[in-house]
mmCIF file of the N, C-alpha and C atoms, coordinates in Angstrom:
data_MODEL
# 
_entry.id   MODEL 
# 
loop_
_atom_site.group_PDB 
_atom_site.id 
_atom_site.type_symbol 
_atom_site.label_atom_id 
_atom_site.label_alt_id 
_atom_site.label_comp_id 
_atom_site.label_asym_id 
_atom_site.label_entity_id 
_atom_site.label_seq_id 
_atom_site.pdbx_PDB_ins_code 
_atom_site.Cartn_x 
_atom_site.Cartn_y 
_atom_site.Cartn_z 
_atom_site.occupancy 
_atom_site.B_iso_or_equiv 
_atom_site.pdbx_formal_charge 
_atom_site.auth_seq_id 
_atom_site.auth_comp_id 
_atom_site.auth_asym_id 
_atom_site.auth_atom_id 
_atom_site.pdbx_PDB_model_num 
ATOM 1   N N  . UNK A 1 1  ? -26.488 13.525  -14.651 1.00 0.00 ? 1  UNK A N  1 
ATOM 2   C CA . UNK A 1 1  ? -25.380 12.795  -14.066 1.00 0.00 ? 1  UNK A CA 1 
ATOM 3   C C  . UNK A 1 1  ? -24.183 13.732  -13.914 1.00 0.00 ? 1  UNK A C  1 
ATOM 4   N N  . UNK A 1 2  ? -23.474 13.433  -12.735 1.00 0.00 ? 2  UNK A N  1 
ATOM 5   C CA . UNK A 1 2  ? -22.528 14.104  -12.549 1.00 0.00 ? 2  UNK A CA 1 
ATOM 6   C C  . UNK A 1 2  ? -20.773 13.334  -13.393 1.00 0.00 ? 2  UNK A C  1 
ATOM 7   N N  . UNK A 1 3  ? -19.641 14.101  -13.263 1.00 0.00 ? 3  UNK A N  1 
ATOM 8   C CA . UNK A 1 3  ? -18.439 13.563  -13.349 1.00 0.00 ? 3  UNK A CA 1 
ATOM 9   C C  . UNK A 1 3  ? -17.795 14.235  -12.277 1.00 0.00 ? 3  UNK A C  1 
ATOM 10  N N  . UNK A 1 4  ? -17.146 13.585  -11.705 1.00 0.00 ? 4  UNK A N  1 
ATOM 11  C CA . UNK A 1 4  ? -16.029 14.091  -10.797 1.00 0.00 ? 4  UNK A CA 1 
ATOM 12  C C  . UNK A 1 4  ? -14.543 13.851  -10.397 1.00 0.00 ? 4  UNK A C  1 
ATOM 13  N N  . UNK A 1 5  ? -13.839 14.769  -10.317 1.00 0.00 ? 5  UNK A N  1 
ATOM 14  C CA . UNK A 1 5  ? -12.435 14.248  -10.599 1.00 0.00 ? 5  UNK A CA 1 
ATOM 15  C C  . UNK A 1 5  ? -12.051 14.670  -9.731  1.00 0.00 ? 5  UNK A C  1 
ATOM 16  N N  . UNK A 1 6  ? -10.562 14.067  -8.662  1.00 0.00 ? 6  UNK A N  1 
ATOM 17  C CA . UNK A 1 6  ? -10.568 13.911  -7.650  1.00 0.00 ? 6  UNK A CA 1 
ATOM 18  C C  . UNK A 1 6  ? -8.409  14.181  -8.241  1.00 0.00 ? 6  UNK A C  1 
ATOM 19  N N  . UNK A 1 7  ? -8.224  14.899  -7.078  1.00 0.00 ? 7  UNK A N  1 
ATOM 20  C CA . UNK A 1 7  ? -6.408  15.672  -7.471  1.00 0.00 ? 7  UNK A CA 1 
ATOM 21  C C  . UNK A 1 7  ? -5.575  14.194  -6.319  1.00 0.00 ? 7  UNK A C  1 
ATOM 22  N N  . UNK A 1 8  ? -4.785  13.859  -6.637  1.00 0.00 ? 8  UNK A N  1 
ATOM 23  C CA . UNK A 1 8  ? -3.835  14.023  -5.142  1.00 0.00 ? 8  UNK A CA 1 
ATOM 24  C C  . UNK A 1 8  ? -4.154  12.251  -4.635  1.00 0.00 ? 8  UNK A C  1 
ATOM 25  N N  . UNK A 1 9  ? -3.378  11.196  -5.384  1.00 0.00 ? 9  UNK A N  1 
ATOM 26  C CA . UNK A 1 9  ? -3.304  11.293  -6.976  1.00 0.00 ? 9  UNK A CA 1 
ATOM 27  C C  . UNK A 1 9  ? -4.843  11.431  -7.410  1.00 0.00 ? 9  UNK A C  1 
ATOM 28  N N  . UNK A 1 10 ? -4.623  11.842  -9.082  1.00 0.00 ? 10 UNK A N  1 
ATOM 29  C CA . UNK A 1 10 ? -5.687  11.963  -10.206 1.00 0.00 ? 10 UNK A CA 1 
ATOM 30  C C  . UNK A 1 10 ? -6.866  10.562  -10.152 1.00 0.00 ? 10 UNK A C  1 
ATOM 31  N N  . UNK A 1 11 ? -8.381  11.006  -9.718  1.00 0.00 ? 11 UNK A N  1 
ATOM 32  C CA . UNK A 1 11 ? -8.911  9.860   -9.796  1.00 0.00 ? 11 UNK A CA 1 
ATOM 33  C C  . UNK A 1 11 ? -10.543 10.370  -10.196 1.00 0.00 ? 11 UNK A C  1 
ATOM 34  N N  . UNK A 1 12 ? -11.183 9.218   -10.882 1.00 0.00 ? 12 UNK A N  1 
ATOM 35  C CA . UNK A 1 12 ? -12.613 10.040  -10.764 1.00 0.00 ? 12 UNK A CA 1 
ATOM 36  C C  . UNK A 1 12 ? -13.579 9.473   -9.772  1.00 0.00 ? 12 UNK A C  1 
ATOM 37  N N  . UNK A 1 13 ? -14.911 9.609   -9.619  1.00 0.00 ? 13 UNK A N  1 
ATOM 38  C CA . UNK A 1 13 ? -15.947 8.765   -8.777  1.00 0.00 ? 13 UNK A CA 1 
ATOM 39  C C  . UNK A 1 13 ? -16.481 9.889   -7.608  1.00 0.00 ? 13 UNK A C  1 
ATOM 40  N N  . UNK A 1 14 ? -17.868 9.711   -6.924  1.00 0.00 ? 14 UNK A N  1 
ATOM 41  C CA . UNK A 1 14 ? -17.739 10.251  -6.195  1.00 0.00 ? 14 UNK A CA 1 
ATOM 42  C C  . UNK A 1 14 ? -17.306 10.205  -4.660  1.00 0.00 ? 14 UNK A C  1 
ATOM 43  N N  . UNK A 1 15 ? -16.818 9.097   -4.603  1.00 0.00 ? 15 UNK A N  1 
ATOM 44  C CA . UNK A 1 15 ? -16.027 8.529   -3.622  1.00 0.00 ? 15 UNK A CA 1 
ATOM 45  C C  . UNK A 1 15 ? -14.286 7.689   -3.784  1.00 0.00 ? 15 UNK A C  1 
ATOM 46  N N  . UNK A 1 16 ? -13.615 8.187   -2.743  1.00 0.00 ? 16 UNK A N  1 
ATOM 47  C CA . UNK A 1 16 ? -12.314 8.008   -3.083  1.00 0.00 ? 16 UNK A CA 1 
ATOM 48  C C  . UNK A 1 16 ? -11.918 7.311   -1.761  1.00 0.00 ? 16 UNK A C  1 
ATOM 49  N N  . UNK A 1 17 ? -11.303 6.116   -1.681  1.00 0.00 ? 17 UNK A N  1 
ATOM 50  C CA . UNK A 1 17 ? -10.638 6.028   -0.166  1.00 0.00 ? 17 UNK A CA 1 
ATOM 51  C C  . UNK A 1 17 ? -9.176  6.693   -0.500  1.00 0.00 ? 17 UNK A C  1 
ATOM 52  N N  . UNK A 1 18 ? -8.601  6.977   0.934   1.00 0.00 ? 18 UNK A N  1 
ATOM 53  C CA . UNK A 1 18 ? -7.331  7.814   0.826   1.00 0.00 ? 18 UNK A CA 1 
ATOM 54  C C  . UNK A 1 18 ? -6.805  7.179   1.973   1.00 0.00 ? 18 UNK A C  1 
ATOM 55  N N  . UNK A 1 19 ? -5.290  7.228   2.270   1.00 0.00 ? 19 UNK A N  1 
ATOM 56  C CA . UNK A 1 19 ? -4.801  5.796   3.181   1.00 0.00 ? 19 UNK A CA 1 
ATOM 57  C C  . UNK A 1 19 ? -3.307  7.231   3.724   1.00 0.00 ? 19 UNK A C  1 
ATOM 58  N N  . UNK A 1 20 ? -3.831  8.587   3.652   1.00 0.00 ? 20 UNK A N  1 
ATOM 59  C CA . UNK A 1 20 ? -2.792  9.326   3.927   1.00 0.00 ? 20 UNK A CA 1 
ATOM 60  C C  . UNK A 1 20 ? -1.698  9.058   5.048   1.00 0.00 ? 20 UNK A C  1 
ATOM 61  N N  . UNK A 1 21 ? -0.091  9.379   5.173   1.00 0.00 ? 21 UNK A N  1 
ATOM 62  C CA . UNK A 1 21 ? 0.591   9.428   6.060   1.00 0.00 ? 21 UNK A CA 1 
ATOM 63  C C  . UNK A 1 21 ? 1.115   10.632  6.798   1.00 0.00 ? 21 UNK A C  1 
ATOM 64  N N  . UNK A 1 22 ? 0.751   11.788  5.913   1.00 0.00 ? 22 UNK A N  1 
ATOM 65  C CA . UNK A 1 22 ? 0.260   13.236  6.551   1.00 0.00 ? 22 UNK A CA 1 
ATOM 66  C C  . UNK A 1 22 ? -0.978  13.765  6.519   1.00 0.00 ? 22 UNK A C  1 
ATOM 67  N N  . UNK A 1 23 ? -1.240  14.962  6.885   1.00 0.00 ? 23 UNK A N  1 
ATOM 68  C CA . UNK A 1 23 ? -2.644  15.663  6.758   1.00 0.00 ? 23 UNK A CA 1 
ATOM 69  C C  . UNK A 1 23 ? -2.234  16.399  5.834   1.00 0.00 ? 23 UNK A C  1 
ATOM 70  N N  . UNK A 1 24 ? -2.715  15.640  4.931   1.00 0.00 ? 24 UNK A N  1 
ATOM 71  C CA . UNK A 1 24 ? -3.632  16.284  3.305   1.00 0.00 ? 24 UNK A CA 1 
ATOM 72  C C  . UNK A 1 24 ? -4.808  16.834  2.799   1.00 0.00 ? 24 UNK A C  1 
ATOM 73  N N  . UNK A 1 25 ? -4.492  17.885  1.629   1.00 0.00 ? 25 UNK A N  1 
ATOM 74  C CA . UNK A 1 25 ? -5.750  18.192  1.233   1.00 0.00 ? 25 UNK A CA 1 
ATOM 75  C C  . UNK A 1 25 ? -5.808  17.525  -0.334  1.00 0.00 ? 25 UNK A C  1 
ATOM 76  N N  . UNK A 1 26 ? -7.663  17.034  -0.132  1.00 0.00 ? 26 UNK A N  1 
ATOM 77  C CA . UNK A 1 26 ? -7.953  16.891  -1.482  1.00 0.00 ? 26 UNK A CA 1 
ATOM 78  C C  . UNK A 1 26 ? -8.764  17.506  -2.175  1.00 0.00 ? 26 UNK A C  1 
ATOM 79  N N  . UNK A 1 27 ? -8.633  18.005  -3.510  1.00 0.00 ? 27 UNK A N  1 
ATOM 80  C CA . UNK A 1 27 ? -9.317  19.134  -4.327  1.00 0.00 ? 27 UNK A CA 1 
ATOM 81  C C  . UNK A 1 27 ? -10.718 17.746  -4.571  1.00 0.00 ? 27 UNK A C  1 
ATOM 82  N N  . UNK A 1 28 ? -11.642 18.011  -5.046  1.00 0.00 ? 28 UNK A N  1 
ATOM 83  C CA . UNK A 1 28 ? -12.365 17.679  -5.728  1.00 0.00 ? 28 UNK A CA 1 
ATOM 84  C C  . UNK A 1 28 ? -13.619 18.479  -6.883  1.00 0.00 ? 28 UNK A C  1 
ATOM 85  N N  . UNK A 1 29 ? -13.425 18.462  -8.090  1.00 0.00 ? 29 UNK A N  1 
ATOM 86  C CA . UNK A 1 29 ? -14.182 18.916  -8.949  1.00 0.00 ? 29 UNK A CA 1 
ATOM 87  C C  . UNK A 1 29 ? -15.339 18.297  -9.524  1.00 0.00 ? 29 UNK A C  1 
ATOM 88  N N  . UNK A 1 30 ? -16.839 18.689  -9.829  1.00 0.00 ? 30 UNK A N  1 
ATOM 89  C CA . UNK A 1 30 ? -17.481 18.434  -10.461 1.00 0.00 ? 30 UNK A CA 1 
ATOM 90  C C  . UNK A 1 30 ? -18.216 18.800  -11.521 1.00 0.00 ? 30 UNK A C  1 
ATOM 91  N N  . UNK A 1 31 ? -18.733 18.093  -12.262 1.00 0.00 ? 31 UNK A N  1 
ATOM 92  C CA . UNK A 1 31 ? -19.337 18.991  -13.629 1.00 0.00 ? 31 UNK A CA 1 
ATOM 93  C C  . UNK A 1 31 ? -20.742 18.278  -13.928 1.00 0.00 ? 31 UNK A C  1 
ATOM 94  N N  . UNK A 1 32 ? -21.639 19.002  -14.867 1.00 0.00 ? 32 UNK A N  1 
ATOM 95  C CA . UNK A 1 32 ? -22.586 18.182  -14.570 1.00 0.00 ? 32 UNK A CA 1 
ATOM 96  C C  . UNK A 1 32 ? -22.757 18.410  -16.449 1.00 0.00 ? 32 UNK A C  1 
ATOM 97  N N  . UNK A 1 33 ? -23.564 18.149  -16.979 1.00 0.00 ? 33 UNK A N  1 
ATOM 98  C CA . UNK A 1 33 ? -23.778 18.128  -18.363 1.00 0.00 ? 33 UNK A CA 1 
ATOM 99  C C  . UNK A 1 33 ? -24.077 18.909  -19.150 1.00 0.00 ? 33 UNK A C  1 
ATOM 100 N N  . UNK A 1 34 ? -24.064 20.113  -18.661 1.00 0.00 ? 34 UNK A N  1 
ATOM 101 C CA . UNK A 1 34 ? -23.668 21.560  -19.375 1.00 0.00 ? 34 UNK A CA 1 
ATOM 102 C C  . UNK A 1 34 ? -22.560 21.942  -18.916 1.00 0.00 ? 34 UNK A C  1 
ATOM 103 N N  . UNK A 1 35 ? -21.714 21.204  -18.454 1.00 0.00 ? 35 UNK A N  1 
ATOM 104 C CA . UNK A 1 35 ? -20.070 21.549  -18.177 1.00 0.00 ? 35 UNK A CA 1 
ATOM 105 C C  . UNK A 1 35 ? -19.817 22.444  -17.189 1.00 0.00 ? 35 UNK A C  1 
ATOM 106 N N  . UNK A 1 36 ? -20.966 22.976  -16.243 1.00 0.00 ? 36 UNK A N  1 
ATOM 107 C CA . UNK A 1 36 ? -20.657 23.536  -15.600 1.00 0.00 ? 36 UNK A CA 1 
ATOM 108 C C  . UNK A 1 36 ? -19.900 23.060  -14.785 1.00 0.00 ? 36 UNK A C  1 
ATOM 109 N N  . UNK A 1 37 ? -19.287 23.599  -13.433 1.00 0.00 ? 37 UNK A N  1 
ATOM 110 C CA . UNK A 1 37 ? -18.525 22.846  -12.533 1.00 0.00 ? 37 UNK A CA 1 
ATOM 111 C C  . UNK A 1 37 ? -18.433 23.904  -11.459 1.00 0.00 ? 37 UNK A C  1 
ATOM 112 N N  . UNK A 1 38 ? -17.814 22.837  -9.984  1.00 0.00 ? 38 UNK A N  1 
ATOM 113 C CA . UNK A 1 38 ? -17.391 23.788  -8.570  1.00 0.00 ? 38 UNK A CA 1 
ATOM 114 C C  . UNK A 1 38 ? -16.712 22.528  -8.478  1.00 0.00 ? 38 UNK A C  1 
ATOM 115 N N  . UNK A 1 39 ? -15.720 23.769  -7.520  1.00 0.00 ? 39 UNK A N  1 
ATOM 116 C CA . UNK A 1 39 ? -14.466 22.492  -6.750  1.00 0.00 ? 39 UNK A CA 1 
ATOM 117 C C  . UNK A 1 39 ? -14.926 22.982  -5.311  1.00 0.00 ? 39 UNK A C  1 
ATOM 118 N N  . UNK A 1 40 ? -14.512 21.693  -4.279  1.00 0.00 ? 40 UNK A N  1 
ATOM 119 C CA . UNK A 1 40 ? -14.142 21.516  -3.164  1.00 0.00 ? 40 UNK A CA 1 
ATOM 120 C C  . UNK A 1 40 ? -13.039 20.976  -2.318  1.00 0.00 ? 40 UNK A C  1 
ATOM 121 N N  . UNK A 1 41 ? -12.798 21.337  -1.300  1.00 0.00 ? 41 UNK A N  1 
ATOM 122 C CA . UNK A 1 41 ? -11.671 20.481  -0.559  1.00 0.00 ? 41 UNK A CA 1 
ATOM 123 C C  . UNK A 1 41 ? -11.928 19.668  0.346   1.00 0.00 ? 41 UNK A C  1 
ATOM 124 N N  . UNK A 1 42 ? -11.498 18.612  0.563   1.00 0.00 ? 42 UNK A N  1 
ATOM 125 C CA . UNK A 1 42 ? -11.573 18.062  2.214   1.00 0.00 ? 42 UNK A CA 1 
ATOM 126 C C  . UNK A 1 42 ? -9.999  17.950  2.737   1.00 0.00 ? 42 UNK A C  1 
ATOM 127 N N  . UNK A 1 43 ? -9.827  17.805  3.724   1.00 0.00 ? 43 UNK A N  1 
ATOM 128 C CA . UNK A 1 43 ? -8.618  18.133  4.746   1.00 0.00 ? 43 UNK A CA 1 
ATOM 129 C C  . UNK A 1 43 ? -8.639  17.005  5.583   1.00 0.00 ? 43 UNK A C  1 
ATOM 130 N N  . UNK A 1 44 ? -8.224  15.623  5.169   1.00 0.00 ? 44 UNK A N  1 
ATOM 131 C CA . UNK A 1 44 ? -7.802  14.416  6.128   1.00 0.00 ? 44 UNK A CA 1 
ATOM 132 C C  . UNK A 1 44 ? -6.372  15.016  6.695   1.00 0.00 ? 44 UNK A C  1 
ATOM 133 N N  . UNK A 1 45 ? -6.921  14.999  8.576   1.00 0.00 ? 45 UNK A N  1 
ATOM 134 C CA . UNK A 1 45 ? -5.591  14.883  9.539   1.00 0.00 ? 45 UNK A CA 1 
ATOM 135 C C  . UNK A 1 45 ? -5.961  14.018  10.376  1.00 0.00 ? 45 UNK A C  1 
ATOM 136 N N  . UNK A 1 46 ? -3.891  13.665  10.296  1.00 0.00 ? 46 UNK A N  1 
ATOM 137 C CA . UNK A 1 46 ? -3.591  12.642  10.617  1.00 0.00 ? 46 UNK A CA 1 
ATOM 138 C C  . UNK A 1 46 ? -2.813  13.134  11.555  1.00 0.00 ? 46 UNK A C  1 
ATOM 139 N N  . UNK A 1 47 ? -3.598  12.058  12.980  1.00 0.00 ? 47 UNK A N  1 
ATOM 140 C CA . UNK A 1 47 ? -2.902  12.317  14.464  1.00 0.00 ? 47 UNK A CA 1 
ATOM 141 C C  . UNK A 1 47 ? -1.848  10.777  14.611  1.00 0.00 ? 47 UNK A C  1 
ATOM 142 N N  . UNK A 1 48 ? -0.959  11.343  15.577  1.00 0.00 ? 48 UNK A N  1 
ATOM 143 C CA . UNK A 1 48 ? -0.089  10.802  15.654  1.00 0.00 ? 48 UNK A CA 1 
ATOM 144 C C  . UNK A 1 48 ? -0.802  9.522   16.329  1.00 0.00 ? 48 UNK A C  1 
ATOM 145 N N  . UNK A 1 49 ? -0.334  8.112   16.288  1.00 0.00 ? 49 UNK A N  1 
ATOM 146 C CA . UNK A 1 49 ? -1.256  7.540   16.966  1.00 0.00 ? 49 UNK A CA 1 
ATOM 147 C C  . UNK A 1 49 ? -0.064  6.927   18.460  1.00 0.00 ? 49 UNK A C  1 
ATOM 148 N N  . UNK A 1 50 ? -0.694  6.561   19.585  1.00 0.00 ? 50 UNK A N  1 
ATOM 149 C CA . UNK A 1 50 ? -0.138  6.570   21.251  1.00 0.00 ? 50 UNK A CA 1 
ATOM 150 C C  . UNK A 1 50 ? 0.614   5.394   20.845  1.00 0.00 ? 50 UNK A C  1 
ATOM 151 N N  . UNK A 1 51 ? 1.675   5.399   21.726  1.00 0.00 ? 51 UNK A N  1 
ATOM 152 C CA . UNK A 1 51 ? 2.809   3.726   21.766  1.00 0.00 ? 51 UNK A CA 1 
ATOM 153 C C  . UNK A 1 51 ? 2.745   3.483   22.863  1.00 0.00 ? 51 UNK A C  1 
ATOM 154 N N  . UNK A 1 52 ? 2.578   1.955   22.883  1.00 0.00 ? 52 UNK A N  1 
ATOM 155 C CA . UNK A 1 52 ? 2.606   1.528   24.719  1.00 0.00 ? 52 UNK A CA 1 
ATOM 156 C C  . UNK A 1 52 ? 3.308   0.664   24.431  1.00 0.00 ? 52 UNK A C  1 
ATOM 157 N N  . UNK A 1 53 ? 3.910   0.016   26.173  1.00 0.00 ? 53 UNK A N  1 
ATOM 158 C CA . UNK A 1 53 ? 4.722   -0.696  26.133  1.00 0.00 ? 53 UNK A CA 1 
ATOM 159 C C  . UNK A 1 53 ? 4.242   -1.489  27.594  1.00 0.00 ? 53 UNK A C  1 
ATOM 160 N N  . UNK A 1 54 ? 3.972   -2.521  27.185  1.00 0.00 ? 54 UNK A N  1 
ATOM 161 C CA . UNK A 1 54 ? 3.613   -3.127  28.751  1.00 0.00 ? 54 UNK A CA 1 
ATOM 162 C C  . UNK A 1 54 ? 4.672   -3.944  29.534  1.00 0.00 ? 54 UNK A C  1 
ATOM 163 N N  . UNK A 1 55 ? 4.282   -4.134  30.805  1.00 0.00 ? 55 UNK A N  1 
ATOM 164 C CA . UNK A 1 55 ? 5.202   -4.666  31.951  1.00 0.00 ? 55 UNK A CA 1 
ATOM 165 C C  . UNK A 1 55 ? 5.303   -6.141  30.981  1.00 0.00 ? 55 UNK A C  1 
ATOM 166 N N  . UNK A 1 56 ? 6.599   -6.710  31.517  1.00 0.00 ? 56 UNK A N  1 
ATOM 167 C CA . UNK A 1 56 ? 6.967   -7.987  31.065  1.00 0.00 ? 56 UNK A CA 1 
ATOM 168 C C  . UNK A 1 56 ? 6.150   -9.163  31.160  1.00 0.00 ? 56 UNK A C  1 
ATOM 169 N N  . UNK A 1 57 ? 6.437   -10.325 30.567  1.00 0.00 ? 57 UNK A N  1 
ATOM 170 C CA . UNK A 1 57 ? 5.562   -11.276 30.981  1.00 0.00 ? 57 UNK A CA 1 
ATOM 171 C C  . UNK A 1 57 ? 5.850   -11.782 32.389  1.00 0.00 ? 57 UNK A C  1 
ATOM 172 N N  . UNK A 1 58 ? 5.018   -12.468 32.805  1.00 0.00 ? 58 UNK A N  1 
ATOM 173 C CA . UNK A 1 58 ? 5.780   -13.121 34.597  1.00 0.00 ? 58 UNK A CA 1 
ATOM 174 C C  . UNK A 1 58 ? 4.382   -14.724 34.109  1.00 0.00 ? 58 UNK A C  1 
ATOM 175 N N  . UNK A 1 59 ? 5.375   -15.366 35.427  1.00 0.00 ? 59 UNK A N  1 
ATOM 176 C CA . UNK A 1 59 ? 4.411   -16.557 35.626  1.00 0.00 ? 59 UNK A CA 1 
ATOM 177 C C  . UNK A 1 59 ? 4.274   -16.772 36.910  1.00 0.00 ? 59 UNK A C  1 
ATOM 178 N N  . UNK A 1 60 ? 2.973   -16.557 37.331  1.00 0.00 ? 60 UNK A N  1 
ATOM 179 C CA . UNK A 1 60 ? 2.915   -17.212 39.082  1.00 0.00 ? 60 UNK A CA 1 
ATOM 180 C C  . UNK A 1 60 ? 1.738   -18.606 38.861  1.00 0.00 ? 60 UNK A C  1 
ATOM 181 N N  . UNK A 1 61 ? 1.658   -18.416 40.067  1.00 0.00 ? 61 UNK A N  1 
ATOM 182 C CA . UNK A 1 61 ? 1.084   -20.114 40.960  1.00 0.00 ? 61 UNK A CA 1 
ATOM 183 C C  . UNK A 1 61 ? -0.059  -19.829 40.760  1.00 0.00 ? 61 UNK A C  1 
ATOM 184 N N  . UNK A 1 62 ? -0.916  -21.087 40.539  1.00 0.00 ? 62 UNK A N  1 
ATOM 185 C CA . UNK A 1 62 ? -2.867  -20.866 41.090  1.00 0.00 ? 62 UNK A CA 1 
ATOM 186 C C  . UNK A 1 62 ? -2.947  -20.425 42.131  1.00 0.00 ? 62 UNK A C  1 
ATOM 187 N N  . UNK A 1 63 ? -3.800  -19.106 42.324  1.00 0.00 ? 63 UNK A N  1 
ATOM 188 C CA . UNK A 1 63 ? -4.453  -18.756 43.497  1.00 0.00 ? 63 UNK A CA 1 
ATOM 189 C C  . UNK A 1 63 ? -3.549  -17.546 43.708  1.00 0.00 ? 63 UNK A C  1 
ATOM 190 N N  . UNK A 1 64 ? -2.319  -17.560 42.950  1.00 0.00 ? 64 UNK A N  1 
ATOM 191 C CA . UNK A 1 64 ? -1.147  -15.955 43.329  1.00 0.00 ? 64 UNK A CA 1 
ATOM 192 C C  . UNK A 1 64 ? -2.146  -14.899 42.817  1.00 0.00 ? 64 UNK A C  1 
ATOM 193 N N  . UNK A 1 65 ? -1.337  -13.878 43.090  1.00 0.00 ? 65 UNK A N  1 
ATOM 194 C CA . UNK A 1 65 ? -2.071  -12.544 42.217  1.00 0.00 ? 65 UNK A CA 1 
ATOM 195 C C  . UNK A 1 65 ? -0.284  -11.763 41.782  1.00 0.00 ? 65 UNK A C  1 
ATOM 196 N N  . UNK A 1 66 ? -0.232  -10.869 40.674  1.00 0.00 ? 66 UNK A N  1 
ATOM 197 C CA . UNK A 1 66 ? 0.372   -10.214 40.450  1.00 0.00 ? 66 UNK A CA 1 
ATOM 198 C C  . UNK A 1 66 ? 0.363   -8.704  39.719  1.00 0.00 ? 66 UNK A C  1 
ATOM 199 N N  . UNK A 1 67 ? 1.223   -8.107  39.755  1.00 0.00 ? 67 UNK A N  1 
ATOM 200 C CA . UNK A 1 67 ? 0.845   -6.637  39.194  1.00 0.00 ? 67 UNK A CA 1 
ATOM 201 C C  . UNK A 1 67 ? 1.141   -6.630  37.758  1.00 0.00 ? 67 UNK A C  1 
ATOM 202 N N  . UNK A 1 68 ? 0.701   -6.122  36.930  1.00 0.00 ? 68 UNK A N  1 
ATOM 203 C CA . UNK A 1 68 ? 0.735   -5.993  35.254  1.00 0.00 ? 68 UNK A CA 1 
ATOM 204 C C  . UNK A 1 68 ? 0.776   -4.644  35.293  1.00 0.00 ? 68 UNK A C  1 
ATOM 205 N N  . UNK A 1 69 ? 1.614   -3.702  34.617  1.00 0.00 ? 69 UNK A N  1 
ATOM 206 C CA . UNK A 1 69 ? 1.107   -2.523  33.809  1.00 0.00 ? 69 UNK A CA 1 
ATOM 207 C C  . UNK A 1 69 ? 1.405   -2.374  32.371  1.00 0.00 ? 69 UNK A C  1 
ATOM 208 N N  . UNK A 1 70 ? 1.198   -0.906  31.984  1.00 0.00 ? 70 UNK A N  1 
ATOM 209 C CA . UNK A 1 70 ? 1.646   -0.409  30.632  1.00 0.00 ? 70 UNK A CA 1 
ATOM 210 C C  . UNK A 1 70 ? 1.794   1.182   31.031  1.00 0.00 ? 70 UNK A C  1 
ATOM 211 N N  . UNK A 1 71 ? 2.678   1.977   29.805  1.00 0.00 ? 71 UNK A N  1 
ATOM 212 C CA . UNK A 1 71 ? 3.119   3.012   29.661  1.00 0.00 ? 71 UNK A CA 1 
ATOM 213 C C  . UNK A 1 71 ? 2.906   3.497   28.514  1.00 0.00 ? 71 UNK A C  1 
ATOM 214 N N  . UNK A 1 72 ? 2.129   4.254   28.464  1.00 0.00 ? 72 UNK A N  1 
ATOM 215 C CA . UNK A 1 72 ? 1.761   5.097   27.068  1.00 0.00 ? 72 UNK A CA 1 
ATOM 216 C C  . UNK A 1 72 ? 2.564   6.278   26.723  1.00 0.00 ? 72 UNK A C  1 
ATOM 217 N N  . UNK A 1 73 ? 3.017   6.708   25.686  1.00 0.00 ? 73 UNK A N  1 
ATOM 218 C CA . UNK A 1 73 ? 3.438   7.745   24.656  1.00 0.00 ? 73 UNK A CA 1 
ATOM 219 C C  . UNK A 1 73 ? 3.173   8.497   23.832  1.00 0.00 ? 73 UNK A C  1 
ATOM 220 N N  . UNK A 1 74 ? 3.436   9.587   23.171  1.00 0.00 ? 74 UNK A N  1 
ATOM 221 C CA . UNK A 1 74 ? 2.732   9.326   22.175  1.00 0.00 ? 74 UNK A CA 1 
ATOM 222 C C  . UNK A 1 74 ? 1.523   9.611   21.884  1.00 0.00 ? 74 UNK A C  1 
ATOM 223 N N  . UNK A 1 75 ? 1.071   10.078  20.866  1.00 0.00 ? 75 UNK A N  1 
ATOM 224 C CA . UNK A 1 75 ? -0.314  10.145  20.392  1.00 0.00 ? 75 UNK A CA 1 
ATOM 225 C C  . UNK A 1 75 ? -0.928  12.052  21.326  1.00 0.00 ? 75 UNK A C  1 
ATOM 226 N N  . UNK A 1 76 ? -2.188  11.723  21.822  1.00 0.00 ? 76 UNK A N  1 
ATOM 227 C CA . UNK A 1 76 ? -2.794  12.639  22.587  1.00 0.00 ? 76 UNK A CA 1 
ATOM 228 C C  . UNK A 1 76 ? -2.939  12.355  23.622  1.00 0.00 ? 76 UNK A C  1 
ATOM 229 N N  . UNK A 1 77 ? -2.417  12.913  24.884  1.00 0.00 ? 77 UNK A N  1 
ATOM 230 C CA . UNK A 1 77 ? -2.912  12.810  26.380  1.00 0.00 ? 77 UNK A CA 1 
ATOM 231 C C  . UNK A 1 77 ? -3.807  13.279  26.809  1.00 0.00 ? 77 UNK A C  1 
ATOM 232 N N  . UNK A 1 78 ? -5.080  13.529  27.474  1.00 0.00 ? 78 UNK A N  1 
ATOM 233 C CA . UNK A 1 78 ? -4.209  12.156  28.362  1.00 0.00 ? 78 UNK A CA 1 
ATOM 234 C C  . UNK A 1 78 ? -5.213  11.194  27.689  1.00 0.00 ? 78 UNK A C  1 
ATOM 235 N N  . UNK A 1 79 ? -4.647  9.920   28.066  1.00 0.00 ? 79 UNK A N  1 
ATOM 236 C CA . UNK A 1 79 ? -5.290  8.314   27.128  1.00 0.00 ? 79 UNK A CA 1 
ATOM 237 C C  . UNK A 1 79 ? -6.641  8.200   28.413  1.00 0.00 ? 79 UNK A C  1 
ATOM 238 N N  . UNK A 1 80 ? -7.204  7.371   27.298  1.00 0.00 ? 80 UNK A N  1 
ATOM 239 C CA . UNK A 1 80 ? -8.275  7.551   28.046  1.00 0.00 ? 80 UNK A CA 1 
ATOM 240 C C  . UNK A 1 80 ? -8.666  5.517   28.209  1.00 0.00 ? 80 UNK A C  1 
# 
């Protein structure tokens, strides 16, 4: 059996959820029952995420047609 301990904050298991608001690194160490051990890293990045803003509301008639858009920002271009 393994133990593993996890930096950034301090946690053990071999699974961790992480809810980052930058791109972070996390150490992770393991040991196994002769105490040996290796560390690793993983590197969660965090992209900016796109802002839109759409055309206003409107109200037409049965049978009208009208134009709708939106405007994206933000994030990575181009949106797909």
């Amino acid at each position: 059996s393994y133990s593993y301990t996890w930096n950034n904050p301090a946690s053990s298991g071999a699974q961790k959820i992480v809810t980052p608001t930058t791109t972070t690194t996390y150490t992770v160490t393991v040991a196994d029952q002769n105490g040996c051990t290796d560390t690793d890293q993983v590197i969660v990045t965090v992209n900016a995420k796109p802002n839109v803003v759409a055309s206003a509301d409107v109200a037409i008639c049965v049978g009208s047609s009208t134009t709708i858009s939106a405007n994206a920002n933000g994030g990575l271009a181009p949106y797909i």
